[in-house]
gemmi code that builds the backbone of each chain (N, CA, C; Angstrom):
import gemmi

chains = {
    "A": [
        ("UNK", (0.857, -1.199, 0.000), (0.000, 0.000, 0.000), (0.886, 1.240, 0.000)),
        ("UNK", (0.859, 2.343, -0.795), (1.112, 3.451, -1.043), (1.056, 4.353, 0.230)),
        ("UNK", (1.964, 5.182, 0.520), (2.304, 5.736, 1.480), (1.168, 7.296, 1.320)),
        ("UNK", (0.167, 7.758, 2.494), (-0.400, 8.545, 2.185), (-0.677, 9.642, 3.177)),
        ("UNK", (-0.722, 10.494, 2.718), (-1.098, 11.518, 1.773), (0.283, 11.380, 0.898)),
        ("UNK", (-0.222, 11.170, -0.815), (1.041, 11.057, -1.695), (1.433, 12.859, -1.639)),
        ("UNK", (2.464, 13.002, -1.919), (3.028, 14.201, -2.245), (3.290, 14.022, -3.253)),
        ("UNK", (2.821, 15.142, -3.525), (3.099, 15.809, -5.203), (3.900, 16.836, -5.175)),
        ("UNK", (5.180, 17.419, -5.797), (6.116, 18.432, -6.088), (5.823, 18.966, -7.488)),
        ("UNK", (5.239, 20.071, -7.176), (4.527, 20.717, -8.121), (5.212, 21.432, -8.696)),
        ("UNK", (5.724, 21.743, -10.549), (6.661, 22.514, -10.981), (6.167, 23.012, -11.862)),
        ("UNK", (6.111, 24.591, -12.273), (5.443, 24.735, -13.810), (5.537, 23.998, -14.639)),
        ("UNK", (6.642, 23.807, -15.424), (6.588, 22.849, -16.653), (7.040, 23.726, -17.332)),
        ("UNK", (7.711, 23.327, -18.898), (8.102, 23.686, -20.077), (7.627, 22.596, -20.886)),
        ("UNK", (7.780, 23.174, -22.233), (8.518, 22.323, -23.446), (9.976, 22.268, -23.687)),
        ("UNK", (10.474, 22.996, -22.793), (12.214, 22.681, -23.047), (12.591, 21.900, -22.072)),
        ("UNK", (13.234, 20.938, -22.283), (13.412, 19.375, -21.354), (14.713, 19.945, -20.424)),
        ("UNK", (15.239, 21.214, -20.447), (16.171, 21.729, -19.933), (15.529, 22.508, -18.999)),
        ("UNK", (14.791, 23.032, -18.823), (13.658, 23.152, -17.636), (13.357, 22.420, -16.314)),
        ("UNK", (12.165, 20.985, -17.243), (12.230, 20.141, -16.501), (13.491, 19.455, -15.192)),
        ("UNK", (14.673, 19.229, -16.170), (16.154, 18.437, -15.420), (16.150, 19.256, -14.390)),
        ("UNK", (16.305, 20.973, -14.718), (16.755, 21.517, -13.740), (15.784, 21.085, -12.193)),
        ("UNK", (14.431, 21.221, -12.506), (13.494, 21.026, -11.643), (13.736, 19.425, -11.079)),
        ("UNK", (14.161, 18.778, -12.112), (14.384, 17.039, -11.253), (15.644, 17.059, -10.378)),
        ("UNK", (16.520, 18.077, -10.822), (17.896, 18.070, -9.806), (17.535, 18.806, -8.877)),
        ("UNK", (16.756, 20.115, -8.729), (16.098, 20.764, -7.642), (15.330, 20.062, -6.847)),
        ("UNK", (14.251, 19.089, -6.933), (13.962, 18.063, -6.172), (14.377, 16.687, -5.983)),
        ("UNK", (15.801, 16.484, -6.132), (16.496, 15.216, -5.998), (15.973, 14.895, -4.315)),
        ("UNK", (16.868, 16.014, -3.878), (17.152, 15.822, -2.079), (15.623, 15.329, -1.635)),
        ("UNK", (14.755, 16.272, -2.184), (13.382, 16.534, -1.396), (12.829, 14.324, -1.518)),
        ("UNK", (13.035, 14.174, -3.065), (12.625, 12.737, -3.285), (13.332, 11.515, -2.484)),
        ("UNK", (14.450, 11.683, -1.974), (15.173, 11.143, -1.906), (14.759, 11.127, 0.121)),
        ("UNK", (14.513, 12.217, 0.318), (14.038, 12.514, 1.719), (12.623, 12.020, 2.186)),
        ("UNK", (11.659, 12.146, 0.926), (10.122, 11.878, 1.351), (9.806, 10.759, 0.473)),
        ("UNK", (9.487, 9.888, 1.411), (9.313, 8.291, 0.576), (7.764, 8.973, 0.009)),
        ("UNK", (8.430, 7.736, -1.207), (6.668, 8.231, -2.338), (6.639, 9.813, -3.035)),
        ("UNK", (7.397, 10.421, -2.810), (6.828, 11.785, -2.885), (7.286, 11.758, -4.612)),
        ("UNK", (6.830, 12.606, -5.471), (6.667, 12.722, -7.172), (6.568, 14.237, -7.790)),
        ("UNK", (7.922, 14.316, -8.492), (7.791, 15.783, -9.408), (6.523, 15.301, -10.221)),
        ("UNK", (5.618, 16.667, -10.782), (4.694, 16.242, -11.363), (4.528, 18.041, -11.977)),
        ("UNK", (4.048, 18.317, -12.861), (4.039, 19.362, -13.704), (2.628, 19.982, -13.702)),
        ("UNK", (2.464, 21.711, -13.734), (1.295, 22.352, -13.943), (0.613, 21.762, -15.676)),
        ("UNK", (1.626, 22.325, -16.109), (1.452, 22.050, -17.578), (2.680, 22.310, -18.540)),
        ("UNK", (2.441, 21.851, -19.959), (3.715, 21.615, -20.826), (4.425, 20.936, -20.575)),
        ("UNK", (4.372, 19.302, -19.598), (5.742, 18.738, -19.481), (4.937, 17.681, -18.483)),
        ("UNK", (5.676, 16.307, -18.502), (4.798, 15.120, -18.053), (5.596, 14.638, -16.784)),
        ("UNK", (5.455, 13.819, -16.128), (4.097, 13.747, -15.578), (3.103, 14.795, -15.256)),
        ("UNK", (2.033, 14.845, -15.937), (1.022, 16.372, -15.225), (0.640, 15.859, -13.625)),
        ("UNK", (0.339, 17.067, -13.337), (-0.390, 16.747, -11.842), (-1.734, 15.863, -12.103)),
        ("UNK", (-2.276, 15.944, -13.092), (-3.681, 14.931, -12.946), (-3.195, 13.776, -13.199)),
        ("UNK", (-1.859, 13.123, -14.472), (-1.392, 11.881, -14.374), (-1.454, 11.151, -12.982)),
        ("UNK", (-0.685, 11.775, -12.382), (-0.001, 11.653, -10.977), (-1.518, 11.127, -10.024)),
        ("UNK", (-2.126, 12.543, -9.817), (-3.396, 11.712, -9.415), (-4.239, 10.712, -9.550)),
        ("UNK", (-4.631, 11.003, -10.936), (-5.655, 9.805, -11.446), (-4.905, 8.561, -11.419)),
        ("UNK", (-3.495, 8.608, -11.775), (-3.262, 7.047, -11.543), (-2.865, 6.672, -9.561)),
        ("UNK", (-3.065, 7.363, -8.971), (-2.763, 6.839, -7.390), (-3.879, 6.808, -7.360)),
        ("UNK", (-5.208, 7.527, -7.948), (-6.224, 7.538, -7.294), (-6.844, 5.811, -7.796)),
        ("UNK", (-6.464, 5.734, -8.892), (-6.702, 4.184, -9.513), (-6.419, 3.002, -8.503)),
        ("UNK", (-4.915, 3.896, -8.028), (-4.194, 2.115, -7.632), (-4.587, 2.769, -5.872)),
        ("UNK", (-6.019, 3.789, -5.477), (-6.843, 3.510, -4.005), (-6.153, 4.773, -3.140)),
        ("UNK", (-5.285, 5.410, -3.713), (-4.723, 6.435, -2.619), (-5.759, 7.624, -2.781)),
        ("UNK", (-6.497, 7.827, -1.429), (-7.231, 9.237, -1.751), (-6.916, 10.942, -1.040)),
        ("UNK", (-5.286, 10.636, -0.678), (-5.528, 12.150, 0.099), (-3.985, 12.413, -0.991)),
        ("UNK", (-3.692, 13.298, -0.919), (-2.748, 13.840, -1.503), (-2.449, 15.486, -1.278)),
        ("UNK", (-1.032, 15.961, -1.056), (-0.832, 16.823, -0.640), (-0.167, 17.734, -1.190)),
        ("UNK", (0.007, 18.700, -2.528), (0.711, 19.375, -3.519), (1.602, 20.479, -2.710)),
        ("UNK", (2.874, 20.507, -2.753), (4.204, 21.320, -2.571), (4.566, 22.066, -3.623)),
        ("UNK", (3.951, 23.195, -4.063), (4.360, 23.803, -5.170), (6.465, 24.442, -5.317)),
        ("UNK", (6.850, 24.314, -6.223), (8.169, 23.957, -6.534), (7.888, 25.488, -7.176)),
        ("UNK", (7.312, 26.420, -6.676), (7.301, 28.129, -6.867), (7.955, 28.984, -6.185)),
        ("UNK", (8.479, 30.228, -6.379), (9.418, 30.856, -5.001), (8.158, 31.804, -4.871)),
        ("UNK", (7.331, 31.709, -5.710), (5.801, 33.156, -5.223), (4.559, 32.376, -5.773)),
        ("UNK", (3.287, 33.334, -5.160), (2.038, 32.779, -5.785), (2.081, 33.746, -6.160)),
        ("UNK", (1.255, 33.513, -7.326), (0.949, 34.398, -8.624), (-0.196, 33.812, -8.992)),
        ("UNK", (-0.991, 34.340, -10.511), (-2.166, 33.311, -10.700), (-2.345, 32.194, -10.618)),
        ("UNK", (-0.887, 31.695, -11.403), (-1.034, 29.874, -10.990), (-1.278, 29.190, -10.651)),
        ("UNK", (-0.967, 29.882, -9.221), (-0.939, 29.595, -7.656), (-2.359, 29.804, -6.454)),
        ("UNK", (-2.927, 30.877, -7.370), (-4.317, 31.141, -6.726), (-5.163, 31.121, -7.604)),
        ("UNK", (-5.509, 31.005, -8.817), (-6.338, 30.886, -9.262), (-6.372, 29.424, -10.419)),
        ("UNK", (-5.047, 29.210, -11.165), (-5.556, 27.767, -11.953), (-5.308, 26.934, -11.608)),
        ("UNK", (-4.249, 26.474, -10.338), (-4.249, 25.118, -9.451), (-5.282, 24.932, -8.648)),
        ("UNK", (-5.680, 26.094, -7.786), (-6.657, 25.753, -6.922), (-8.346, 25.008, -7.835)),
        ("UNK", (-8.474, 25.471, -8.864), (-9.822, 25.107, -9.787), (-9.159, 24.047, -10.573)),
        ("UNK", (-7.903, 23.291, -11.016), (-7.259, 22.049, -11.415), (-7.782, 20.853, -10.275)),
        ("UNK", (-7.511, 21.266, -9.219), (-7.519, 20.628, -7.713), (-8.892, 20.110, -7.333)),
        ("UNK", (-10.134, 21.158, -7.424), (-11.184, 20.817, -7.574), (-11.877, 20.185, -8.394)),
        ("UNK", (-10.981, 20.410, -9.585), (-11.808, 19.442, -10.957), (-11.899, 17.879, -10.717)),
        ("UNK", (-9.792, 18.104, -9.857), (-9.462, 16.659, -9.802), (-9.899, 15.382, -8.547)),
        ("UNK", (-10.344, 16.862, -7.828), (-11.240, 16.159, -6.271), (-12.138, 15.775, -6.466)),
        ("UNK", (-13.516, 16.213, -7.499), (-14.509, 16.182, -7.884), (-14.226, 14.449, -8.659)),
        ("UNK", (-13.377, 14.839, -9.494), (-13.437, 13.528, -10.538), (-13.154, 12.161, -10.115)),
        ("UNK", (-12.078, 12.117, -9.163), (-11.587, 11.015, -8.291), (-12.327, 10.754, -6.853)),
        ("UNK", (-12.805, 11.587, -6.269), (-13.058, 11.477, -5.235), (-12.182, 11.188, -4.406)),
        ("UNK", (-11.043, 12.375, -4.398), (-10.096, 11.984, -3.157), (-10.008, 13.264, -2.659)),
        ("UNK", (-8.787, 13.915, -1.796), (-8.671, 15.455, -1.183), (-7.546, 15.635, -1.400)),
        ("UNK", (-7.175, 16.802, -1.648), (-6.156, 17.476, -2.699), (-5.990, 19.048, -1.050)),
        ("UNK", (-4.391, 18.707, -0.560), (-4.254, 19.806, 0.263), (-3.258, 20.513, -0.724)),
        ("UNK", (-3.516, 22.156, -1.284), (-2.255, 22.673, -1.572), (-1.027, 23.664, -0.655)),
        ("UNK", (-0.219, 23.201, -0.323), (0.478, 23.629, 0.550), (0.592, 25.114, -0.114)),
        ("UNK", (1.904, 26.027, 0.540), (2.480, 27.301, 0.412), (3.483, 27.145, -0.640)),
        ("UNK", (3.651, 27.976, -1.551), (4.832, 27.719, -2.446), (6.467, 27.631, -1.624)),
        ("UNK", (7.158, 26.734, -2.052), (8.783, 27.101, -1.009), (8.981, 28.137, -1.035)),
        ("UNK", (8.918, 29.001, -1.919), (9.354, 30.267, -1.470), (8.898, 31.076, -0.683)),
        ("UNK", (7.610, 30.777, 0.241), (7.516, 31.957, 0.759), (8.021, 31.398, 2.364)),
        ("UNK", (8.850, 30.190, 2.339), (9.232, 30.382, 3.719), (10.415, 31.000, 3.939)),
        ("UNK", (11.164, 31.480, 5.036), (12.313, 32.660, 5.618), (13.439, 31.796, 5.142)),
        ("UNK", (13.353, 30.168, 4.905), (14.676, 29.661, 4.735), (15.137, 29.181, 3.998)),
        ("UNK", (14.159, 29.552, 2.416), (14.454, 29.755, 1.271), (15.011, 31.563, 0.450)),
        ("UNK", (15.072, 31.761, 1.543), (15.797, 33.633, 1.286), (17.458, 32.958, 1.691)),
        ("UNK", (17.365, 33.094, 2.621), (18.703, 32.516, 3.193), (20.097, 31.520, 2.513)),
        ("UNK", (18.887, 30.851, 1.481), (19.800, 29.433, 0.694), (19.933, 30.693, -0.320)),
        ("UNK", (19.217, 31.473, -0.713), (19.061, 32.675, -2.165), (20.861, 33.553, -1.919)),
        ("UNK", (20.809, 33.865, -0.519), (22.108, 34.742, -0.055), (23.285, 33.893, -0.265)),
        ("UNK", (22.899, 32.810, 0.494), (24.240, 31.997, 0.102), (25.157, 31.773, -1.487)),
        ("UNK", (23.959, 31.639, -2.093), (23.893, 30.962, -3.436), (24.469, 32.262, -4.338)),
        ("UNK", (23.590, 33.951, -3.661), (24.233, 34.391, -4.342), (25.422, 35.088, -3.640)),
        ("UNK", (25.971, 35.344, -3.016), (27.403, 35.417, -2.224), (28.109, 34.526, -3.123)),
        ("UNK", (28.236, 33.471, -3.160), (29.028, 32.224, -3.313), (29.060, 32.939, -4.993)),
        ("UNK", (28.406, 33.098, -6.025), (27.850, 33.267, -7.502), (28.653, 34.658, -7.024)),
        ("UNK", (28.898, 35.542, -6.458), (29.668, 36.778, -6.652), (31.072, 36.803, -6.931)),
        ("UNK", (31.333, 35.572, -5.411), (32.892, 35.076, -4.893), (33.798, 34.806, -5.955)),
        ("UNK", (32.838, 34.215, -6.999), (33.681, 33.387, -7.936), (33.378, 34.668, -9.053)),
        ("UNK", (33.131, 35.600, -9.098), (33.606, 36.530, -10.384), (34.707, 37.336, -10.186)),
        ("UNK", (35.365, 37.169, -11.338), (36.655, 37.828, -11.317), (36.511, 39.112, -11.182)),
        ("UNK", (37.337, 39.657, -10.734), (37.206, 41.321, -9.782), (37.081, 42.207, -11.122)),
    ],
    "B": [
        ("UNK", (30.730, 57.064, -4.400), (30.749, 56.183, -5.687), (30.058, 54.915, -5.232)),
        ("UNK", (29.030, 54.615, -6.663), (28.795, 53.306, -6.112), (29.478, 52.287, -6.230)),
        ("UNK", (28.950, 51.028, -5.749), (29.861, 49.791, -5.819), (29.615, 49.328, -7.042)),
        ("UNK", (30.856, 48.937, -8.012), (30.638, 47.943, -9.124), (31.438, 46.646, -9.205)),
        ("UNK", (30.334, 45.875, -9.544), (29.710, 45.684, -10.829), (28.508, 45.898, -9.791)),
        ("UNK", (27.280, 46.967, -10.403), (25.926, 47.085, -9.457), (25.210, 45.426, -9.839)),
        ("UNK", (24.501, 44.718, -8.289), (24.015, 43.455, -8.530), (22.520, 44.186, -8.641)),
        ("UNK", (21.939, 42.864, -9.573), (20.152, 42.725, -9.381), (20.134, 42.001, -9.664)),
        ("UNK", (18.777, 41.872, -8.477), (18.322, 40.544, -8.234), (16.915, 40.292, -9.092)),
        ("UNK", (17.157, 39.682, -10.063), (15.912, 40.021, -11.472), (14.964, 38.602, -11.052)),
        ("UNK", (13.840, 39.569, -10.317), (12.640, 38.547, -10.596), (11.635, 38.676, -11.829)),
        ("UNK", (10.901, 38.178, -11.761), (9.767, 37.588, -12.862), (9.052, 38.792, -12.755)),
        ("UNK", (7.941, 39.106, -11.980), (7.033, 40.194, -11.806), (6.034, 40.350, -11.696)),
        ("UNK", (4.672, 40.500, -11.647), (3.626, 40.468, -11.711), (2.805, 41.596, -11.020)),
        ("UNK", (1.751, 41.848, -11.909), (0.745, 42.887, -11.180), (0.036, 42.842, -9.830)),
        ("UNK", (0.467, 41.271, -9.271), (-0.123, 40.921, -7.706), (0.856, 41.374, -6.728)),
        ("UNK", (0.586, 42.559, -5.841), (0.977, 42.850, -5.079), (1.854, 42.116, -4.421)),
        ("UNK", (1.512, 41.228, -3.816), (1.927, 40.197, -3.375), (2.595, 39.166, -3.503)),
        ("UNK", (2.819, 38.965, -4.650), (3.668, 38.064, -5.366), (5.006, 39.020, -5.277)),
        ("UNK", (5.374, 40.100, -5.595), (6.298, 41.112, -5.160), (6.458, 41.069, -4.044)),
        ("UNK", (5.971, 40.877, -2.731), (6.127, 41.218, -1.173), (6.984, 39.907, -0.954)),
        ("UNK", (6.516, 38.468, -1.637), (6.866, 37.222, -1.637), (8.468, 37.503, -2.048)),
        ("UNK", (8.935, 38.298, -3.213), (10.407, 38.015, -3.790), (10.766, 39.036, -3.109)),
        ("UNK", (10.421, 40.351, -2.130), (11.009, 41.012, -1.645), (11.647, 40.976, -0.371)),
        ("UNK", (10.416, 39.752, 0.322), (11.240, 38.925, 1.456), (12.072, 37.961, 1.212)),
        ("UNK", (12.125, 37.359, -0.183), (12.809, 36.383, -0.313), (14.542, 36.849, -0.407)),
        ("UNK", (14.521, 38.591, -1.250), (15.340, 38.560, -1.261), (15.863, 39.696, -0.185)),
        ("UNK", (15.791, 39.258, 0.996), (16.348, 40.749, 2.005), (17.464, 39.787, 2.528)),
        ("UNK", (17.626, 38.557, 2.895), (19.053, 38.468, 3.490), (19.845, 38.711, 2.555)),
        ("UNK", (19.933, 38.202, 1.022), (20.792, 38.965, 0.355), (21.163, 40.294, 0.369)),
        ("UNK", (20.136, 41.217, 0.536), (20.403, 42.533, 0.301), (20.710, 42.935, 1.490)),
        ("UNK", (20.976, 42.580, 2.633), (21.423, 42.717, 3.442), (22.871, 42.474, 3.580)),
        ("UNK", (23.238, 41.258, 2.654), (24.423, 40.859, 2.714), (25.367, 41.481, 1.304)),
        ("UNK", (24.599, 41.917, 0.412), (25.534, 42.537, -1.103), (25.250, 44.159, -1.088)),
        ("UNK", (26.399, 44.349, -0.524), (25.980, 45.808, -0.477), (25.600, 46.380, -1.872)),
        ("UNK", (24.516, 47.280, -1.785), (24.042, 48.112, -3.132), (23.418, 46.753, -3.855)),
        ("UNK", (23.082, 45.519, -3.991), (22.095, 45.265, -4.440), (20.701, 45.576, -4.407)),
        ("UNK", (19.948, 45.332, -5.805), (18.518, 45.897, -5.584), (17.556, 44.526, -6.161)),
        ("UNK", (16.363, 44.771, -5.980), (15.434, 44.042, -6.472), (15.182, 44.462, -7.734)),
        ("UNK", (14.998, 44.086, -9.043), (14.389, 44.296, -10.307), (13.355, 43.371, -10.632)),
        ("UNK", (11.895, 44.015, -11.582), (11.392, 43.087, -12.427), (11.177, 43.045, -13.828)),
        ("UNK", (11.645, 41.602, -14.173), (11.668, 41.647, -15.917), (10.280, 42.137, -16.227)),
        ("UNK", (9.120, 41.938, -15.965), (8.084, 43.041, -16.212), (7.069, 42.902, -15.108)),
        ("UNK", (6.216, 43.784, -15.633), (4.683, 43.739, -15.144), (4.908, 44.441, -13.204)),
        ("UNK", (5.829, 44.773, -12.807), (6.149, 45.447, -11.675), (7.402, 46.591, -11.546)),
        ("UNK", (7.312, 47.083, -10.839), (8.361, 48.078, -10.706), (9.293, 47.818, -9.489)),
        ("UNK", (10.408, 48.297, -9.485), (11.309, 49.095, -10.292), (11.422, 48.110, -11.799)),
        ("UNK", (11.384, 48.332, -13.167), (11.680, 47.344, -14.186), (13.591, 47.082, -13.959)),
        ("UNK", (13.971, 46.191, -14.911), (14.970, 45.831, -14.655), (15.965, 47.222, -15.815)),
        ("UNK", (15.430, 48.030, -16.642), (15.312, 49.069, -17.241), (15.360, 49.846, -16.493)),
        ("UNK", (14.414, 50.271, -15.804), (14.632, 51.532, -14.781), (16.030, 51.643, -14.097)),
        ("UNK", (16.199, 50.065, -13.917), (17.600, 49.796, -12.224), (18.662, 50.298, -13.704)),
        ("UNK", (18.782, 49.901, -14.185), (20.089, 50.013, -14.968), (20.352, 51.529, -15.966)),
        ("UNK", (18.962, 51.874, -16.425), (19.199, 52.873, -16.854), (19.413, 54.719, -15.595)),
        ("UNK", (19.020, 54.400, -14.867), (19.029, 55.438, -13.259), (20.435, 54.953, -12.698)),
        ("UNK", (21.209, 53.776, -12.859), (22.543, 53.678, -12.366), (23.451, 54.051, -13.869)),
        ("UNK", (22.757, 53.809, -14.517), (23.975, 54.549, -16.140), (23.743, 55.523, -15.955)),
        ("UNK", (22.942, 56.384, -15.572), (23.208, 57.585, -15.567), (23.981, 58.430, -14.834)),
        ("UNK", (23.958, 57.754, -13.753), (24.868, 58.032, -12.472), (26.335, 57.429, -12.525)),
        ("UNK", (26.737, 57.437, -13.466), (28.139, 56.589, -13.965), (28.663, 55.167, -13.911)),
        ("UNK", (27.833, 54.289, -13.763), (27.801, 52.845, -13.170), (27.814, 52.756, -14.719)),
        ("UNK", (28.923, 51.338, -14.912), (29.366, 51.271, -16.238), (29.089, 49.198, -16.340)),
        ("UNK", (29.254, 48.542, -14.729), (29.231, 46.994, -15.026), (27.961, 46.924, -13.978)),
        ("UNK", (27.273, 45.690, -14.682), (26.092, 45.408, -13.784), (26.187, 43.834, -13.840)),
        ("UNK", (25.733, 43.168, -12.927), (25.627, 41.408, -12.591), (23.567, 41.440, -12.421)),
        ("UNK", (23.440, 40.830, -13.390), (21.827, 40.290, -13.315), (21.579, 38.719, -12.693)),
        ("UNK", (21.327, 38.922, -11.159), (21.055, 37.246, -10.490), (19.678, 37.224, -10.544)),
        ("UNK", (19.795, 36.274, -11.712), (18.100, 35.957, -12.138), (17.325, 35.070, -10.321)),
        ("UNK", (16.367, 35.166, -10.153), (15.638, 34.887, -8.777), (14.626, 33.365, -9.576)),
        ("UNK", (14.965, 32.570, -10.308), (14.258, 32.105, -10.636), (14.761, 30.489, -10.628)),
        ("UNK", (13.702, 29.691, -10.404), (14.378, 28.343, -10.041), (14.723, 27.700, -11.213)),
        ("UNK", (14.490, 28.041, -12.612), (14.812, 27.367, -14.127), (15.219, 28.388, -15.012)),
        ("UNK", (16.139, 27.963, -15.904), (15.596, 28.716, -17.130), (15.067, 28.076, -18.087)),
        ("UNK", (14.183, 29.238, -18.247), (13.017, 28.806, -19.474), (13.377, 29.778, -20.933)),
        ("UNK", (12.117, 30.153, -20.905), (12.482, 31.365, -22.317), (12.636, 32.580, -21.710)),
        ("UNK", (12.335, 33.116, -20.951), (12.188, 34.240, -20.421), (13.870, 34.136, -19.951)),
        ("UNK", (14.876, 33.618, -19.781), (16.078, 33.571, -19.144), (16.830, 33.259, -20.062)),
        ("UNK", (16.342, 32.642, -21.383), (16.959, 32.276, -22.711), (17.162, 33.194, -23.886)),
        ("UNK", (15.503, 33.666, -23.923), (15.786, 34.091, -25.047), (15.184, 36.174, -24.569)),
        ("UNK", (14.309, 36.436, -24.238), (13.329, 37.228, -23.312), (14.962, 38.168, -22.397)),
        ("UNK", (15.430, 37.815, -21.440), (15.916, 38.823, -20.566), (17.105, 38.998, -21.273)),
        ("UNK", (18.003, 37.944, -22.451), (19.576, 38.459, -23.023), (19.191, 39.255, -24.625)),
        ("UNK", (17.967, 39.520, -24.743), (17.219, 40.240, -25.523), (17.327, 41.840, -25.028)),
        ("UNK", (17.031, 41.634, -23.652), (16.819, 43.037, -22.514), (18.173, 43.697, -22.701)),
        ("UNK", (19.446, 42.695, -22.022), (20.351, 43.274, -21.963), (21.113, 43.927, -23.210)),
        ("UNK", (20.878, 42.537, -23.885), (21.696, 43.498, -25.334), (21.105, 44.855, -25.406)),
        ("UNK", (19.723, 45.023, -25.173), (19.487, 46.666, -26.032), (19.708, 47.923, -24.585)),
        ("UNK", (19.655, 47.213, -23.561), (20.236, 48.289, -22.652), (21.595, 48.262, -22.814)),
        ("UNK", (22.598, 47.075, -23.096), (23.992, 47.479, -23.211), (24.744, 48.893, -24.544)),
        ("UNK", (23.821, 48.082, -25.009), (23.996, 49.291, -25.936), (23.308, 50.619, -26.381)),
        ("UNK", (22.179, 50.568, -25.191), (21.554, 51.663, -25.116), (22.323, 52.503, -24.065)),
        ("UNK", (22.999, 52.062, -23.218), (23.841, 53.156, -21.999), (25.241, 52.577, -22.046)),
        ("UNK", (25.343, 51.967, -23.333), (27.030, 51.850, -23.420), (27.616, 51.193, -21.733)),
        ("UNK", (26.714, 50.168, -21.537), (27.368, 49.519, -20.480), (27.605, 47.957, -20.569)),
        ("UNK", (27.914, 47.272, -19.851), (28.310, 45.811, -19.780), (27.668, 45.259, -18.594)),
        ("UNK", (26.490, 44.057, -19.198), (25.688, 43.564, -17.581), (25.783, 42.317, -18.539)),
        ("UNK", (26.177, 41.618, -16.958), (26.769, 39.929, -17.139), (25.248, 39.614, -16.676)),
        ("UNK", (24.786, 38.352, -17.082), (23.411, 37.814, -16.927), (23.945, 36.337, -15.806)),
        ("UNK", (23.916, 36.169, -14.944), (24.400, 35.034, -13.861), (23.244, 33.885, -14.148)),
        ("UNK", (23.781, 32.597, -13.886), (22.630, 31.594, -13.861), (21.228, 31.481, -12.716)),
        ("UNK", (20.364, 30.805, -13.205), (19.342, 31.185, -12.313), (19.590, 30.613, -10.707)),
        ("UNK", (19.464, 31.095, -9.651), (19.683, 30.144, -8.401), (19.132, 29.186, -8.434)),
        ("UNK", (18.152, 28.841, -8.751), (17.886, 27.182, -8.712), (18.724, 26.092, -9.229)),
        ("UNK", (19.659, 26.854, -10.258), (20.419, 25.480, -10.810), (21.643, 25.476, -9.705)),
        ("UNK", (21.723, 26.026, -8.895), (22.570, 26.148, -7.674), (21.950, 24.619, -6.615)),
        ("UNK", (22.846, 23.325, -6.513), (22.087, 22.492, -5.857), (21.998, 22.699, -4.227)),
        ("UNK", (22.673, 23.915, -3.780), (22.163, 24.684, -2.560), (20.696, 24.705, -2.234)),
        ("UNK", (20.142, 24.774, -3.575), (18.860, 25.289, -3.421), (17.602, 24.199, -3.243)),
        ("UNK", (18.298, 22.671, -3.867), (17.991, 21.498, -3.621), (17.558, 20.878, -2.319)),
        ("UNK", (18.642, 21.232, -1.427), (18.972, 21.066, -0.001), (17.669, 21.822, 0.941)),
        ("UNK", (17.551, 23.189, 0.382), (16.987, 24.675, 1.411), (15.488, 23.664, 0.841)),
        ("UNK", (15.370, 23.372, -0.226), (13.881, 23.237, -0.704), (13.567, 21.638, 0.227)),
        ("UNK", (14.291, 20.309, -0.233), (14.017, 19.454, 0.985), (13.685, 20.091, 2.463)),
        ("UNK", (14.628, 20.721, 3.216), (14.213, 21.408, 4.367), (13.093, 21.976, 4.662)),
        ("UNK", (12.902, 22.657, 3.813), (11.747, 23.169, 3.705), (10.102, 22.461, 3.773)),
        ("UNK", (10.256, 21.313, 2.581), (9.700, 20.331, 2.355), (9.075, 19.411, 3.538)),
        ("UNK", (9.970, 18.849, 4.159), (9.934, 18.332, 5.270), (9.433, 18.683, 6.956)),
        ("UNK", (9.973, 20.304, 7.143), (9.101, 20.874, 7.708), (7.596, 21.006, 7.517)),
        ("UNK", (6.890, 21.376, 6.469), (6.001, 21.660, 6.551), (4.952, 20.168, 6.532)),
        ("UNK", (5.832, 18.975, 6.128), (5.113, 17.991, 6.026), (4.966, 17.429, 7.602)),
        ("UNK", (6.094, 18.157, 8.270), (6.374, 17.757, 9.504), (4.802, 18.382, 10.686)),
        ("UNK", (4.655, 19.616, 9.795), (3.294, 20.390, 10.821), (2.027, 20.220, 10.533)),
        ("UNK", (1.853, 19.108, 8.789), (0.531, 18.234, 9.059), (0.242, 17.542, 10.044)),
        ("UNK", (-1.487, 17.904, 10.123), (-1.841, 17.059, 11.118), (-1.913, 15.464, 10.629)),
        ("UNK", (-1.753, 14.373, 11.115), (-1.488, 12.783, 10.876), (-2.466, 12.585, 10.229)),
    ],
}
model = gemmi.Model(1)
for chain_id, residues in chains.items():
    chain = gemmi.Chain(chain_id)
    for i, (resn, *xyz) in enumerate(residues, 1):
        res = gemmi.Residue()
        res.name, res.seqid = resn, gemmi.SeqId(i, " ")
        for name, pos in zip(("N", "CA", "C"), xyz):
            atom = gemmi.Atom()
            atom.name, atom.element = name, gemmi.Element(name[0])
            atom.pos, atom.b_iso = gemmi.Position(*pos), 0.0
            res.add_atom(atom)
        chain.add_residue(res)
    model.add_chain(chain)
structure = gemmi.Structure()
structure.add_model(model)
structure.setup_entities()
């Protein structure tokens, strides 16, 4: 049996597969940390978030919990996931929690300083 | 005199208030930590990333570093913001280096698991 509430790691998506990677190496740690947990895409790029659902919801998992892979909400974020979510609650009959995007917690600023400190260090004067 | 090469920190943008308040906290330990960095947006908010560069060319600032705030590049980081720079470089006869986006930084891999995990940590069971 499937570990539940599945997590979903929610990423916009592209059509450029150079997009995506970046987003699969950005959630290596996170997958690697949360058993079960699955990159899964808004749109333009597969797995979509309804793949993801409809097939756990197939193989009986009904709660699921979306981690958007955003540093802000924007419409995406408040207006076409949240009505994606409902389409997909409605259709499956399971519950769909959407968390806060990572970025809006204090200790994703912090990794931003490092990252860019470190990205300064190394330019030649 | 200011400090050069002037940094910005080039977010995305948007007309939601709030989505701005989101990258402006995201980015204050940096700006706390790079002296004379600023926040810019590639559009749809202010200061534009135009405004930051053309108000420091005027003021004699000749090198600028653009740290894109964004967890991929897509088109907007491909083809969209080295579009920007070319016509401001040669609109104020200056030189702005375009830096990779922090997300491809696997720092950011790490901060986002953490993150991740906390909040899965303050569901209720």
């Amino acid at each position: 049996m499937a570990t539940e509430p599945k997590i979903i790691l929610l990423a916009h998506g592209s059509s450029d597969r150079r997009w995506c990677e970046t987003f699969e190496a950005l959630a290596e740690p996170t997958l690697k940390a949360v058993p079960g947990a699955v990159v899964a895409y808004m749109e333009l790029a597969e797995p979509s978030m309804e793949q993801v659902v409809a097939e756990a919801a197939a193989g009986g998992c009904r709660s699921f919990t979306v981690l958007p892979l955003f540093l802000a909400a924007g419409r995406h974020l408040r207006k076409d996931v949240p009505a994606m979510i409902a389409d997909m609650e409605a259709a499956h009959g399971v519950e769909i929690e959407l968390a806060p995007p990572v970025g809006e917690n204090p200790e994703l600023g912090l990794a931003i300083r490092d990252v860019v400190t470190q990205a300064l260090a190394r330019q030649p004067a």
